[in-house]
C-alpha positions in Angstrom: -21.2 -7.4 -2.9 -19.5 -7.3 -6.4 -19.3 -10.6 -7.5 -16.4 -10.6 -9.1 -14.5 -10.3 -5.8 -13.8 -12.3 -2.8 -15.1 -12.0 0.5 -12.7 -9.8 2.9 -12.1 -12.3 5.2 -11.9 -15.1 2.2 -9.1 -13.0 1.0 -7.4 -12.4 4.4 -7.2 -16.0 5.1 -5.4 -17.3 1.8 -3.3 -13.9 1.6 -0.3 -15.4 3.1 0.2 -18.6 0.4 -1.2 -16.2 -2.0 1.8 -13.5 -1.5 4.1 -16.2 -1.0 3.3 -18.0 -5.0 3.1 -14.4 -6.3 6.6 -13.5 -4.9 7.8 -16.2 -7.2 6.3 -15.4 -9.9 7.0 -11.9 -9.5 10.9 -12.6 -8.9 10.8 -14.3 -12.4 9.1 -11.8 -14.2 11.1 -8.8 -12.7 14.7 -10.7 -13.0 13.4 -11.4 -16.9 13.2 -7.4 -17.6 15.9 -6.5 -16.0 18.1 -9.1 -18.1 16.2 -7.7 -20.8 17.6 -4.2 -20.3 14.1 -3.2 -19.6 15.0 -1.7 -15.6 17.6 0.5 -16.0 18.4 4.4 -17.1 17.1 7.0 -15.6 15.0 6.0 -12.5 10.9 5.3 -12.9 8.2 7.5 -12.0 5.4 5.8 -10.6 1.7 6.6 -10.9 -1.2 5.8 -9.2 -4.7 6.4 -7.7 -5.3 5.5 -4.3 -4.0 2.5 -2.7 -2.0 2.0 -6.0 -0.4 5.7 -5.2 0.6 4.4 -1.8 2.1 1.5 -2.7 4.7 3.1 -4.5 5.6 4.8 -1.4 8.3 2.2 -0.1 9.6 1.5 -3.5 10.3 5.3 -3.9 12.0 5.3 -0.8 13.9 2.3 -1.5 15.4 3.9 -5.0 16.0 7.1 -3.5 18.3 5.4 -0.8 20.2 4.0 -3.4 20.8 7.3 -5.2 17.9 6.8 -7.6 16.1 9.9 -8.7 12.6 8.5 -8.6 9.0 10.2 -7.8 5.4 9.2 -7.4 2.7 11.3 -8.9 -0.8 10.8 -8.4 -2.4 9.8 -11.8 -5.3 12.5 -11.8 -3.6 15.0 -9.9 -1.3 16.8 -12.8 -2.3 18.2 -16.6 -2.0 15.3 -19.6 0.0 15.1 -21.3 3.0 14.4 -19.5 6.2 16.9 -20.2 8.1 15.2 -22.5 11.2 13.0 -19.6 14.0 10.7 -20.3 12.3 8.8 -17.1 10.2 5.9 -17.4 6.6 5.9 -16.3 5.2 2.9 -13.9 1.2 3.3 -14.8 0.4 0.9 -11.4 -3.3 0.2 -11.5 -4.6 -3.6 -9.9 -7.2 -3.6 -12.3 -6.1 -2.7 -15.0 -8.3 0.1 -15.9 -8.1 2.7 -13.8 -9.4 5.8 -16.3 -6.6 8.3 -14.9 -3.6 5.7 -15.1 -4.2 4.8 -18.5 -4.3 8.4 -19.9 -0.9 9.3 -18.0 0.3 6.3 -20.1 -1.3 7.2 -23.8 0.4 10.3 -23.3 3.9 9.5 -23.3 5.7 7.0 -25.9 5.0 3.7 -25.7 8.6 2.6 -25.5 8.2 4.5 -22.0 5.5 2.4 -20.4 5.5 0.0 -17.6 2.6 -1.2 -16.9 1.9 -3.5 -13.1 -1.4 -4.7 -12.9 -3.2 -7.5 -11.1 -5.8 -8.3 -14.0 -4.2 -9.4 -17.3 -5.1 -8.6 -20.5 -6.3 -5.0 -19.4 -6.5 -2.2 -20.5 -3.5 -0.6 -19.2 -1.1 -3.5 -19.7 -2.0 -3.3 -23.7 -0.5 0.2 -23.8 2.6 -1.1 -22.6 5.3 -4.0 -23.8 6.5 -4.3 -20.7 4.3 -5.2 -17.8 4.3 -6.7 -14.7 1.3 -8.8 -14.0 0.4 -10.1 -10.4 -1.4 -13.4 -11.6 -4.8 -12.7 -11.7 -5.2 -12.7 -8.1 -8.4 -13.3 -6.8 -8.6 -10.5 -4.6 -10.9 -8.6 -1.8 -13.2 -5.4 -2.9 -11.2 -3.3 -0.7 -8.2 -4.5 -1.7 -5.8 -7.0 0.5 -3.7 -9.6 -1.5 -3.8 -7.3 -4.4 -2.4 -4.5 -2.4 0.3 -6.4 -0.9 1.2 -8.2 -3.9 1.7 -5.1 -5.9 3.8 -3.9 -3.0 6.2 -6.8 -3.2 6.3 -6.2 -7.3 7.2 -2.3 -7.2 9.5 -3.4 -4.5 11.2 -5.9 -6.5 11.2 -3.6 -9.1 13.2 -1.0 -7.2 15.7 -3.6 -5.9 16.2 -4.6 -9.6 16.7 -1.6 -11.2 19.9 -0.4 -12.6 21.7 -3.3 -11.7 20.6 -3.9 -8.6 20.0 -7.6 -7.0 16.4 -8.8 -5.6 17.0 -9.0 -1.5 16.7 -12.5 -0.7 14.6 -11.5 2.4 11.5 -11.5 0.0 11.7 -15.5 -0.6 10.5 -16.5 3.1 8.1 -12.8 3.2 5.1 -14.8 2.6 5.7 -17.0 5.9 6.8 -14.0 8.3 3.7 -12.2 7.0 1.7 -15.0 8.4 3.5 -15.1 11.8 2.9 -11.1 12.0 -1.0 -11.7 11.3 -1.4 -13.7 14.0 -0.5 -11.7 16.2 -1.8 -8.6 14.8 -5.2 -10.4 14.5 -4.8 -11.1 18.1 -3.9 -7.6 19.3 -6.8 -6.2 16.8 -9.2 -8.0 18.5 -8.4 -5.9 21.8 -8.2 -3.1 20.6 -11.2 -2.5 18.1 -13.3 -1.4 20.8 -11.1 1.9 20.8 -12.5 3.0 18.0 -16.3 1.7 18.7 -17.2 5.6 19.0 -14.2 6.8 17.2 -15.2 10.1 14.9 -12.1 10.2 13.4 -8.9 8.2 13.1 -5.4 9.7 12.3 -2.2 7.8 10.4 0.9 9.0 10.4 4.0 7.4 9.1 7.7 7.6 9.1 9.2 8.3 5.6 9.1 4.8 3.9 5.9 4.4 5.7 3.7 6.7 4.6 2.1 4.8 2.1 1.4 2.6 4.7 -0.5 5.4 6.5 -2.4 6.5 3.2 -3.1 2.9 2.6 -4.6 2.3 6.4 -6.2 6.0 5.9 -8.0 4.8 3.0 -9.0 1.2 4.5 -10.6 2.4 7.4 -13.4 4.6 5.5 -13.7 2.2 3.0 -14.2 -0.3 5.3 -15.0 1.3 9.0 -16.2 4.5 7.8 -14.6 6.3 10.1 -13.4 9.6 8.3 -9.6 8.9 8.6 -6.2 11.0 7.1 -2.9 9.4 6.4 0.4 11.4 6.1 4.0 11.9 7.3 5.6 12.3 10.4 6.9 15.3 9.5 4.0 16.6 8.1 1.7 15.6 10.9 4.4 17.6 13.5 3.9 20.5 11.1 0.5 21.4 13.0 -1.8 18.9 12.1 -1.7 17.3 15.6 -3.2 20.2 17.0 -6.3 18.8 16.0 -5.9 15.7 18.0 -9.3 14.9 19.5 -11.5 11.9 20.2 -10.3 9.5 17.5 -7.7 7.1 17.6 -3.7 7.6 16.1 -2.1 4.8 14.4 2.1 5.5 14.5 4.4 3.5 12.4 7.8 3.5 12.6 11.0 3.7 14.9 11.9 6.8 15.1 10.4 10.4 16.2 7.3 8.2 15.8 8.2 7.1 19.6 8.0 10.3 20.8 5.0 11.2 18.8 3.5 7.5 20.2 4.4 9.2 23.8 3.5 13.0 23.5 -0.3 12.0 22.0 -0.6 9.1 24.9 0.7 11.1 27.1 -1.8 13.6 26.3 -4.7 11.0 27.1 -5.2 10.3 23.4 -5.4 6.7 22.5 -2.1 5.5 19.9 -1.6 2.8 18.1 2.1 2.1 17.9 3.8 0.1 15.1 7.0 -0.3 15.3 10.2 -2.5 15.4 10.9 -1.1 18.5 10.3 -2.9 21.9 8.0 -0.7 23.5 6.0 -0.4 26.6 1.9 -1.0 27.0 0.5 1.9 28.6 -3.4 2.9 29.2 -3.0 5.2 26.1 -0.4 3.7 24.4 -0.2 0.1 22.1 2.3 -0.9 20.7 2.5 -3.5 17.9 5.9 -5.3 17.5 7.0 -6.2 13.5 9.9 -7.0 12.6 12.8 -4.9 10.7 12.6 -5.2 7.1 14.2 -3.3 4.1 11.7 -0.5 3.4 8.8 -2.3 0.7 8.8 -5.8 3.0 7.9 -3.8 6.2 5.9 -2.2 4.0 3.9 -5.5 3.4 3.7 -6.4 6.8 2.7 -3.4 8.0 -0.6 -3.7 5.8 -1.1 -7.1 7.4 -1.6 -5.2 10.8 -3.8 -2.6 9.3 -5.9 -5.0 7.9 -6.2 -6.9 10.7 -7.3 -3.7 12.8 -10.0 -2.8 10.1 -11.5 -6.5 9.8 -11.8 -6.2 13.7 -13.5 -2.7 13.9 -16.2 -3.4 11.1 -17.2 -6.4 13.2 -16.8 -3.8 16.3 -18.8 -1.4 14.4 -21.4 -4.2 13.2 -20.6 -2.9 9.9 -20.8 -5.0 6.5 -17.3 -5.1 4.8 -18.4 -6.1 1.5 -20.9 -3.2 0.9 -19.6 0.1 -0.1 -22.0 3.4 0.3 -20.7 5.4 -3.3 -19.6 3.4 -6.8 -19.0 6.3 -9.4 -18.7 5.4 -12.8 -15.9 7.4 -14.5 -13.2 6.3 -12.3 -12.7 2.7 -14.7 -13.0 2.4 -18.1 -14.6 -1.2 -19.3 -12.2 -4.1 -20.5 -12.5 -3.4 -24.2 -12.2 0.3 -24.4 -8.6 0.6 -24.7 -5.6 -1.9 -25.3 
């Protein structure tokens, strides 16, 4: 294991007090900017790689709803430089130096750049004069407090832009994320053995969920290695359930995800419901009860059930969290190359 990162389960265990102290310190920071001037305008874009990318999800989905034109972009996944915007760009990267985040941001002016980041100084948080930092939290190697935190700061972000006001619902987050692990620690534990010979695993998410989906997607072959796709409702309706087979389906959200929870159960395929919706066990179908949250707090809980499914199949799978198969070297730069 890397040592300059916490055991999985070290990390899972202090991630509720952890989220809770960066909350507060994230409150500060973001109500500080926006008195500043510095969140408001035309509304952010947001760029990321992997489980930074689908942690803007929420936030996106939060600003839209309130009439905010916002997008995220995958960092690597469009030409540099950057077509010249009156929108400000959120370069979201935990470490601070992911290589494709921190050439979006050198390409566009500096007065432009928002850098949130876990690990401060970094790289990317030296191209910008406004940045977001989570604290230096000592965080997991696939990533738990460090995801969730840096869902509660874009989230806070979104709230605060333009004028807007931080929901209060995010002071007592921390503490309702610990009740929701419990539980889902508990259910996790009966249902890991679905996917002991599990080739595949499909997550599909409502609208302001389906960064949760990408985010579980990704855990689970990091962690389980079980070759796994996250994506939309919609999107998953649009064909791709054809292809439903001998894996396992992990549904969040309270909508046409219920009849897409019954149609694949119903089917004999095994789903994993999440939802604020009371629903019925079945043989096929398990549902996980969380509470309703604005979209970037269910956002954060909902992570605290996927990571609680994952920890629980690695064991399942006799599987060592901590070692990953591939490390490739171009996808950071080191501390001192930029900033």
């Amino acid at each position: 294991m890397n040592q300059d990162y916490a055991p999985f389960a070290e990390a899972r265990e202090s991630q509720a007090d952890a989220l809770t102290a960066a909350i507060s310190r994230l409150g500060d920071r973001v109500t500080g900017l926006a008195d500043r001037g510095r969140l408001s305008g035309p509304g952010p874009v947001f760029v990321g790689i992997g489980a930074s990318f689908a942690a803007a999800a929420a936030p996106v989905w939060a600003l839209r709803s309130r009439g905010v034109h916002s997008w995220r972009l995958g960092a690597g996944d469009l030409p540099i430089p950057y077509p010249v915007s009156e929108h400000p760009v959120v370069g979201i990267s935990q470490s601070g130096r992911s290589a494709e985040t921190l050439a979006v941001l050198e390409s566009i002016p500096r007065a432009q750049r928002i850098a949130v980041v876990n690990t401060e100084p970094s790289p990317v948080s030296g191209l910008s004069d406004c940045t977001v930092s989570l604290g230096n939290i000592e965080d997991s190697y696939a990533s738990t407090i460090g995801y969730t935190a840096t869902v509660a700061a874009l989230g806070m972000l979104a709230d605060a832009w333009n004028g807007g006001e931080i929901d209060p619902g995010w002071h007592d987050l921390g503490a309702e994320f610990a009740r929701v692990d419990g539980i889902a620690r508990r259910r996790a534990a009966e249902l890991a053995q679905l996917f002991g010979a599990a080739t595949s695993a499909d997550f599909v998410g409502a609208g302001p969920a389906v960064g949760s989906a990408e985010a579980g997607a990704l855990l689970f072959r990091e962690v389980a290695r079980i070759p796994a796709t996250g994506m939309s409702t919609r999107q998953y309706l649009h064909g791709s359930m054809e292809s439903a087979g001998d894996g396992v389906h992990v549904v969040l959200g309270d909508s046409r995800e219920l009849d897409l929870a019954r149609t694949l159960s119903s089917a004999g395929h095994h789903v994993i419901l999440v939802s604020a919706e009371a629903v019925e066990e079945g043989p096929t179908l398990h549902p996980i009860t969380i509470p309703r949250r604005p979209a970037a707090q269910r956002a954060v809980l909902e992570a605290a059930v996927l990571q609680s499914l994952v920890e629980a199949v690695a064991h399942e799978r006799s599987l060592d969290i901590e070692e990953f198969v591939f490390h490739n070297a171009d996808t950071k730069v080191t501390a001192g190359e930029h900033g």
